[in-house]
N, C-alpha and C positions, 0 to 999 in steps of 0.2 A: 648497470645493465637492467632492463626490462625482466619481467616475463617471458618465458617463451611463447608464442599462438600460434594458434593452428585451427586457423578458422575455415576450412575448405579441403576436401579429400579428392584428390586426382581421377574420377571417374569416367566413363564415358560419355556420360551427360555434360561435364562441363569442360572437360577436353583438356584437362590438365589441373594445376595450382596454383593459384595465384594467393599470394599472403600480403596482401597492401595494406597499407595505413587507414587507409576508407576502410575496409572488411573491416579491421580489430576496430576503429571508432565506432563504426554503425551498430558491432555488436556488444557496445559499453565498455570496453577498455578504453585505457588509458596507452597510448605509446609514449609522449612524453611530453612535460608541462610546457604552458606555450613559452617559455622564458629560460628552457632546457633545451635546447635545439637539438636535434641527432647527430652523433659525432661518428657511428660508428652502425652496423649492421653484421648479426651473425645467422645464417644458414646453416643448418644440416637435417640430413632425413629421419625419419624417426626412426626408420628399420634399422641405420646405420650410425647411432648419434657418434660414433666418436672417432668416424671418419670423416677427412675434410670432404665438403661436395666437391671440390674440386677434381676430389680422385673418383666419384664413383660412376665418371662417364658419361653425364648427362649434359643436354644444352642449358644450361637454366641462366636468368637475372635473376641476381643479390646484389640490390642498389641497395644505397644508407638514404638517398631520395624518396623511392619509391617502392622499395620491399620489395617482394620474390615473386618470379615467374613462371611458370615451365609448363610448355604446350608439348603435348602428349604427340604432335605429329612430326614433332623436331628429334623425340629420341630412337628414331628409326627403328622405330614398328615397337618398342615396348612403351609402357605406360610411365609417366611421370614416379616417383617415387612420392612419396606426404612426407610435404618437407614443416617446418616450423624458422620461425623467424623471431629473433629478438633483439632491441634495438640501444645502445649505449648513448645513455642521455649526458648533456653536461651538465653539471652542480648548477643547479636553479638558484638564481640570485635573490637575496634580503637583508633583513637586518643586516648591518654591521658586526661584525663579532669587537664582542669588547677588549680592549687595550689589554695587554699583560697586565698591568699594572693593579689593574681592578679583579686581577682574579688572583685567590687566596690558596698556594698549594697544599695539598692533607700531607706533612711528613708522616711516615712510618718507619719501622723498623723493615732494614734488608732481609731478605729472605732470599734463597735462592730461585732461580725462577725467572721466564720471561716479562717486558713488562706488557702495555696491553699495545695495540695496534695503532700505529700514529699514519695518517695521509692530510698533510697540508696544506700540497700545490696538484693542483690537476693540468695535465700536459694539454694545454691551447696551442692555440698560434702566437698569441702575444708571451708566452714564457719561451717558448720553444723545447719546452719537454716536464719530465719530471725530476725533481729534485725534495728529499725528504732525506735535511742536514740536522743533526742535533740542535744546530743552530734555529732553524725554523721550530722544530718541537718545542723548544727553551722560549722562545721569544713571543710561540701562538700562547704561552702559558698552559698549554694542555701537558701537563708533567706530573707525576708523583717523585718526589726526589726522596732520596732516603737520609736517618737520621746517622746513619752508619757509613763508614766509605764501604765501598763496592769495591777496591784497588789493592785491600788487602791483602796481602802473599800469604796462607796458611801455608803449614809443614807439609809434606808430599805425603800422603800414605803409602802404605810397603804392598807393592804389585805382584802378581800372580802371573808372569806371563806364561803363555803358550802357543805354540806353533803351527799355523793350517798351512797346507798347499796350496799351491796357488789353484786357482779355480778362474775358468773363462769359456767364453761359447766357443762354439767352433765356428766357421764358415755356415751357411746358409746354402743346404743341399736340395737338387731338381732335378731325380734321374729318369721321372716318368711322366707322359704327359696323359689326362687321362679320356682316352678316344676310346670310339666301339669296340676295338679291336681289342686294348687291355682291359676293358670292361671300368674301369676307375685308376686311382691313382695312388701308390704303395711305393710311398717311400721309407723302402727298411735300410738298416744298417747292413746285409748279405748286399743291396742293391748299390747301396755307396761305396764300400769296399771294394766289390769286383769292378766301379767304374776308376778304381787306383788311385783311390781318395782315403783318407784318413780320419777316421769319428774321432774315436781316443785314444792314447796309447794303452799299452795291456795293462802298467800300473798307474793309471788313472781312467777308471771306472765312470762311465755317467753318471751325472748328479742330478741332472733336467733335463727337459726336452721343453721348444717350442716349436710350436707349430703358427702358420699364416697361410693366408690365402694369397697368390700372386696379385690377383687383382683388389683387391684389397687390404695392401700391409697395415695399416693401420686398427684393425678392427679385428677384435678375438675372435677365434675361429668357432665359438661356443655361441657368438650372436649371431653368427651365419645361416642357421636355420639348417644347417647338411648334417648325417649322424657319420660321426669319423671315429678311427680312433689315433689317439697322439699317445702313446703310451715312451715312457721314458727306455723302456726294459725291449721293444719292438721297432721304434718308429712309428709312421703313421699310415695308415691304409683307410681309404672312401671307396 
């Protein structure tokens, strides 16, 4: 993947966002090398990074052609959101890698522990996906093998067990919607109860609470920019 850019802010001057390939070129980035085609394109807003755009209700283009769009007269009567854009290049072609053959692996001694991060094959057209087999690792010669077997059975050590209960969320409760008339929106545990619903039983006590915005599930309610409280011991009230 790219960068992210975000060469252009949704004003009223220029009547929304647009994040093209022209914009990031003209202002000295790189999208991706001429020999790295674009395989892929990612969107999302800055206010909202870790929600998909797709949820946050707007009209916008997210082409992998042509990079992002979003005219401020399309999201009926609110402003574009400042989105950023980045682009999934394919492994730029060279040299040859040299033959297993020619390359010398460093043994060491086992330790426990990961080894480092092996990628291969990259999912084209012509493979028709990913595939990273021991076999492929072993044969690109990218390996450190150990001088020790790894397959060893040591003796079991002598365990400590202990016992929790089980622990699990509940259901995802909506007892208030928040209009003029309630002034906001307080969702307590007295309000789900009386609707003949059930939090926890008496000997299992709350351990957490989450809280979401409906229009928004994906995005903490703490990057929402609204002051609530989600208190585990209360519920929540805006």
């Amino acid at each position: 993947w790219s960068d992210w850019y975000d060469e252009q802010y949704p004003d009223e001057e220029n009547g929304g966002d647009e994040e093209s390939y022209q914009k990031v070129i003209s202002s000295g980035k790189v999208v991706c090398l001429p020999d790295s085609p674009v395989q892929n394109i990612e969107c999302k807003a800055e206010r909202f990074p870790n929600t998909p755009w797709e949820e946050l209700g707007q009209t916008i283009t997210c082409d992998k052609n042509q990079g992002l769009k979003c005219v401020n007269e399309d999201q009926g009567g609110l402003p574009c959101y400042n989105y950023k854009v980045r682009s999934c290049c394919s492994r730029a072609s060279g040299p040859p890698a040299p033959s297993p053959s020619s390359r010398s692996p460093v043994y060491k001694d086992c330790a426990p522990g990961w080894s480092d991060w092996y990628d291969e094959q990259y999912p084209d057209e012509e493979n028709g996906g990913d595939e990273e087999s021991y076999q492929k690792v072993i044969s690109s010669g990218n390996w450190t093998p150990c001088t020790k077997s790894i397959f060893t059975k040591p003796r079991c050590p002598n365990h400590h067990p202990q016992l929790q209960a089980q622990v699990r969320w509940s259901d995802w409760y909506d007892e208030q919607y928040p209009d003029e008339e309630n002034g906001g929106d307080e969702e307590s545990y007295q309000k789900v109860i009386a609707s003949g619903k059930v939090v926890c039983l008496p000997d299992s006590p709350v351990q957490n609470i989450e809280c979401k915005a409906e229009r928004f599930p994906n995005t903490p309610w703490q990057e929402l920019g609204q002051t609530i409280t989600c208190d585990k011991n209360k519920g929540l009230k805006c």
